[in-house]
VEXDREN-2710 file (C-alpha; in Angstrom, 1 decimal):
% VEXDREN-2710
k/r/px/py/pz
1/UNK/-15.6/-9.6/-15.8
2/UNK/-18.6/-10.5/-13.8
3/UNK/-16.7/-12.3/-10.7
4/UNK/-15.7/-10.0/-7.8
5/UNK/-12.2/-8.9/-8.0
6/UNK/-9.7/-10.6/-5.8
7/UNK/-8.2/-8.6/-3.3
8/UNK/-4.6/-8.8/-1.5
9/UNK/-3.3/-6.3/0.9
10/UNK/0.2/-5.6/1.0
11/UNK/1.5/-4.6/4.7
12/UNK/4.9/-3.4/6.4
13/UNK/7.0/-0.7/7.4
14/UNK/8.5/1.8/5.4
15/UNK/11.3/0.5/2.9
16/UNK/10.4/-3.0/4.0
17/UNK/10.1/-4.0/0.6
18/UNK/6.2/-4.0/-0.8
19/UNK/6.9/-2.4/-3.9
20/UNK/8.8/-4.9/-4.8
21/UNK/6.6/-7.8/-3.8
22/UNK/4.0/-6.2/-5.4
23/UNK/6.2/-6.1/-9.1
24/UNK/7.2/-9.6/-8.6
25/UNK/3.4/-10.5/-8.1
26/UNK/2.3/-8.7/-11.2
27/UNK/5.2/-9.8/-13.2
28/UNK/3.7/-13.0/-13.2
29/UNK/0.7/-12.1/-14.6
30/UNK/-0.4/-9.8/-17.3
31/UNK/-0.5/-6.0/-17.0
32/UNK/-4.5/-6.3/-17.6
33/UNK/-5.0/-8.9/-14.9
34/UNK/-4.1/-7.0/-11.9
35/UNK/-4.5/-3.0/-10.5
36/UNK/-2.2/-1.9/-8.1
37/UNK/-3.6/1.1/-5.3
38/UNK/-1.1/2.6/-2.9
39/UNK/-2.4/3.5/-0.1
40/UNK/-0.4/6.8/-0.1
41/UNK/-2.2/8.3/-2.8
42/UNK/-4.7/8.7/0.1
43/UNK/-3.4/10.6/2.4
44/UNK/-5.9/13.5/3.6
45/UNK/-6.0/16.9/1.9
46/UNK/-4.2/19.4/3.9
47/UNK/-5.0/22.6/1.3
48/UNK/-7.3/24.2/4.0
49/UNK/-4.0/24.5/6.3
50/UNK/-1.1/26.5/5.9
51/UNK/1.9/25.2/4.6
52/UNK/3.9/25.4/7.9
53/UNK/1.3/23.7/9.7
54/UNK/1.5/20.7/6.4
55/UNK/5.3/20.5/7.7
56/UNK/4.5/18.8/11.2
57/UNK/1.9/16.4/9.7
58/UNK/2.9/12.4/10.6
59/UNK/2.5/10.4/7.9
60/UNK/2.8/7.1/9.7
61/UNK/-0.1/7.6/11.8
62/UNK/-3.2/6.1/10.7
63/UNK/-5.1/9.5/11.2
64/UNK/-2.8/10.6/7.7
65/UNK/-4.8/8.5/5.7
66/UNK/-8.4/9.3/4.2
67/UNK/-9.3/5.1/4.5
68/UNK/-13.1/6.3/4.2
69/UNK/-12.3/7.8/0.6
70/UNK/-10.0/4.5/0.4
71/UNK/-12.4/2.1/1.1
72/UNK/-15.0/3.6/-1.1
73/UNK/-12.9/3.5/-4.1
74/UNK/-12.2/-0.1/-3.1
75/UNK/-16.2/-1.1/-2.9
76/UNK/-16.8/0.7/-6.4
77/UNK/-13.7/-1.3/-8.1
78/UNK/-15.5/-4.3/-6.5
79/UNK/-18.3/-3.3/-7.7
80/UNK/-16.5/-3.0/-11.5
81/UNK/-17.3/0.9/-11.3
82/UNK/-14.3/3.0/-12.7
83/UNK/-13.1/5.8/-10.0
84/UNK/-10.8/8.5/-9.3
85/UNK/-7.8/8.0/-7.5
86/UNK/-6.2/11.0/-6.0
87/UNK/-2.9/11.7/-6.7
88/UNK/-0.8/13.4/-3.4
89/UNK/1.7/16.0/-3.9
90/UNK/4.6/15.5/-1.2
91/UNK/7.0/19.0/-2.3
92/UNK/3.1/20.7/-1.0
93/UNK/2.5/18.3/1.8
94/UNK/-1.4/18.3/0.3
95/UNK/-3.2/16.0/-2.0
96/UNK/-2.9/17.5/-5.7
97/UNK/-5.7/19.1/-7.6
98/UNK/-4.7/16.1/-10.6
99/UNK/-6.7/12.9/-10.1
100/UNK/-5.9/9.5/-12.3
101/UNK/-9.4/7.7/-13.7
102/UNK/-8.7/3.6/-12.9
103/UNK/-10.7/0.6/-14.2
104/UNK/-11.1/-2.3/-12.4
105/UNK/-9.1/-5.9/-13.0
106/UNK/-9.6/-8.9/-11.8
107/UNK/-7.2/-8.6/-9.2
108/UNK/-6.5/-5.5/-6.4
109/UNK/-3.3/-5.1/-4.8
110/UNK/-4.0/-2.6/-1.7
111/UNK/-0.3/-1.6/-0.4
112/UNK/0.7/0.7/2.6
113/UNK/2.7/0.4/5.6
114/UNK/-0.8/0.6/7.4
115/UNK/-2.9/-1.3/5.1
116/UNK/-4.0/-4.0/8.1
117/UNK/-4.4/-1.7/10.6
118/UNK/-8.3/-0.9/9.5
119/UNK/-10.3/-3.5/9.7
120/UNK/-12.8/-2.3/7.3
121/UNK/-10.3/-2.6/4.7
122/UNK/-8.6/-6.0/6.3
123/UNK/-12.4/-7.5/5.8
124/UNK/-12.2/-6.6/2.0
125/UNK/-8.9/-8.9/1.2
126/UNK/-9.1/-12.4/0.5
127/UNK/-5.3/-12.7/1.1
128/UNK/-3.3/-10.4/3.4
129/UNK/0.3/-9.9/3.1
130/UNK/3.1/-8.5/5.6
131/UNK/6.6/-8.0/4.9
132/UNK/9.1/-8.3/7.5
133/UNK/12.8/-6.4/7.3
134/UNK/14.9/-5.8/9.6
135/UNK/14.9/-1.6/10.9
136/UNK/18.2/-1.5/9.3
137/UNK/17.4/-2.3/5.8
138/UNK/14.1/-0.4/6.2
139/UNK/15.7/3.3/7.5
140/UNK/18.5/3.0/4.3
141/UNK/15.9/2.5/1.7
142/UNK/13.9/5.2/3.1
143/UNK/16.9/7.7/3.2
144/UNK/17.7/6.8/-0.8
145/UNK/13.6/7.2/-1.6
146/UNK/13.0/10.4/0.4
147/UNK/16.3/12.2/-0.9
148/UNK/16.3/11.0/-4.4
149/UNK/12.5/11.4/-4.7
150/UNK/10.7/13.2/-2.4
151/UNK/13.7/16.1/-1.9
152/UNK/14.5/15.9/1.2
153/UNK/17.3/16.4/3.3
154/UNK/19.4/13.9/5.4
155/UNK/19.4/15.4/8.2
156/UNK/15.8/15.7/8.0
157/UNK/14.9/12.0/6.8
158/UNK/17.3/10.7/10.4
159/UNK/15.3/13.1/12.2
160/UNK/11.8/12.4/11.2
161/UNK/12.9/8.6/11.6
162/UNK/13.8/8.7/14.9
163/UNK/11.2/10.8/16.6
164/UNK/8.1/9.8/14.0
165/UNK/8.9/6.9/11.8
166/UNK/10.2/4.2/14.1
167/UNK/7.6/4.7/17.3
168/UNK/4.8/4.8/15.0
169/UNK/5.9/1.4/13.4
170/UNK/6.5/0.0/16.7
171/UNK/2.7/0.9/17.7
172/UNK/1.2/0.8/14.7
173/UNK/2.6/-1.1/11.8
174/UNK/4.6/-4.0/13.5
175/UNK/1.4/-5.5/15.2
176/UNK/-0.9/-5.4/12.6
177/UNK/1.4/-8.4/11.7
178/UNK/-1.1/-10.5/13.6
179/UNK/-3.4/-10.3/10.7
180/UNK/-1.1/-11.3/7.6
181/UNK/-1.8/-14.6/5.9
182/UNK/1.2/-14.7/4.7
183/UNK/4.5/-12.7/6.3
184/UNK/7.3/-12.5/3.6
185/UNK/11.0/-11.9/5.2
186/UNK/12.9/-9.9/3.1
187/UNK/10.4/-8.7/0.8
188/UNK/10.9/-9.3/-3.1
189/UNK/14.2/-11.2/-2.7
190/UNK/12.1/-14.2/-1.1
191/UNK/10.9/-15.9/-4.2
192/UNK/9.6/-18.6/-2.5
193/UNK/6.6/-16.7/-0.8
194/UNK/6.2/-15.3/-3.8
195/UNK/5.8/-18.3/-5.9
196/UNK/3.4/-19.3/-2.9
197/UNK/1.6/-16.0/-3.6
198/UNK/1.4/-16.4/-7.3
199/UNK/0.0/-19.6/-6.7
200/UNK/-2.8/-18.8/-4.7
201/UNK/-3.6/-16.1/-7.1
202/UNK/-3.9/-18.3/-9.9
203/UNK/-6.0/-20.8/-8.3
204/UNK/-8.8/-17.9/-7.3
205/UNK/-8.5/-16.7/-11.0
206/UNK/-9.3/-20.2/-12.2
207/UNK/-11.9/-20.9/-10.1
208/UNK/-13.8/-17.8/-11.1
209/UNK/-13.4/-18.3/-14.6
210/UNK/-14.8/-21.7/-14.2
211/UNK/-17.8/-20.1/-12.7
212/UNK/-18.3/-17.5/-15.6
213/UNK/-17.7/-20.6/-17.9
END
């Protein structure tokens, strides 16, 4: 692998649906071919405050996120260098002392609700991605994911919805919109955007192995 790495951002509010735009995309091509990194897995480390102060963090600001630890990774996989992705421990509201080694493929899927809203990390991608659901949809999915996985209360998930969750999307996550490429309603049930997307993907793939050959 000598050509650089494609890269495609994966944008939208929470529940919206990237996780599973970003399994349809790799479904179409082999596990080898493409590395997905959440953005997520970089929120800051919070070990060096105490664990009630963890509690009032928002993690839908983009002051959450450690993009310069983000966007290093991202230039090293670029640069085919293996790194280190953290790994973030929600129960402990810090990242974890466990880190996961990655390799680089030939294509880079960078997901997060705020993964446009840099634009250090928006001039990386060759293709950028948003997907758009309606609030409804988006604040059911993140009930079932937060309770189910995260252990959370109900009461608790409404809450942090309505006073954290939905203004930071309004003035953060829905107008990095602007930048998307390509804005897929509906997320992974719109097949159509996706075939678009799988498309384009195979064409860059091509085109580089035609200039290794």
């Amino acid at each position: 692998m000598t050509e650089k790495p494609v890269v495609i951002g994966v944008a939208g509010g929470s529940g919206s649906g990237k996780t599973s735009v970003t399994r349809s995309i790799c479904e179409r091509f082999q596990d080898k071919t493409i590395l997905v990194i959440e953005q997520d897995y970089y929120y800051k480390d919070q070990s060096h405050l105490p664990f009630e102060e963890r509690l009032n963090t928002n993690y839908d600001h983009p002051l959450a996120f450690d993009n310069d630890l983000l966007i290093s990774h991202i230039h090293d996989l670029l640069d085919h260098k293996t790194i280190q992705k953290p790994v973030y421990d929600y129960k402990m509201h810090t990242r974890s002392n466990e880190v996961v080694s990655v390799q680089p493929k030939e294509v880079i899927i960078l997901e997060g609700i705020l993964i446009l809203e840099d634009p250090r990390l928006v001039d990386l991608m060759d293709i950028k991605v948003y997907v758009d659901t309606d609030a409804d949809v988006r604040i059911i999915r993140r009930l079932s994911r937060d309770i189910k996985e995260r252990g959370r209360t109900l009461d608790s998930v409404i809450e942090q919805y309505e006073n954290i969750v939905r203004p930071m999307h309004l003035q953060f996550v829905e107008p990095t919109k602007r930048y998307a490429d390509i804005i897929i309603p509906e997320g992974g049930q719109n097949h159509v955007a996706i075939d678009i997307m799988a498309t384009k993907v195979e064409k860059i793939l091509s085109r580089n192995q035609q200039k290794i050959n």
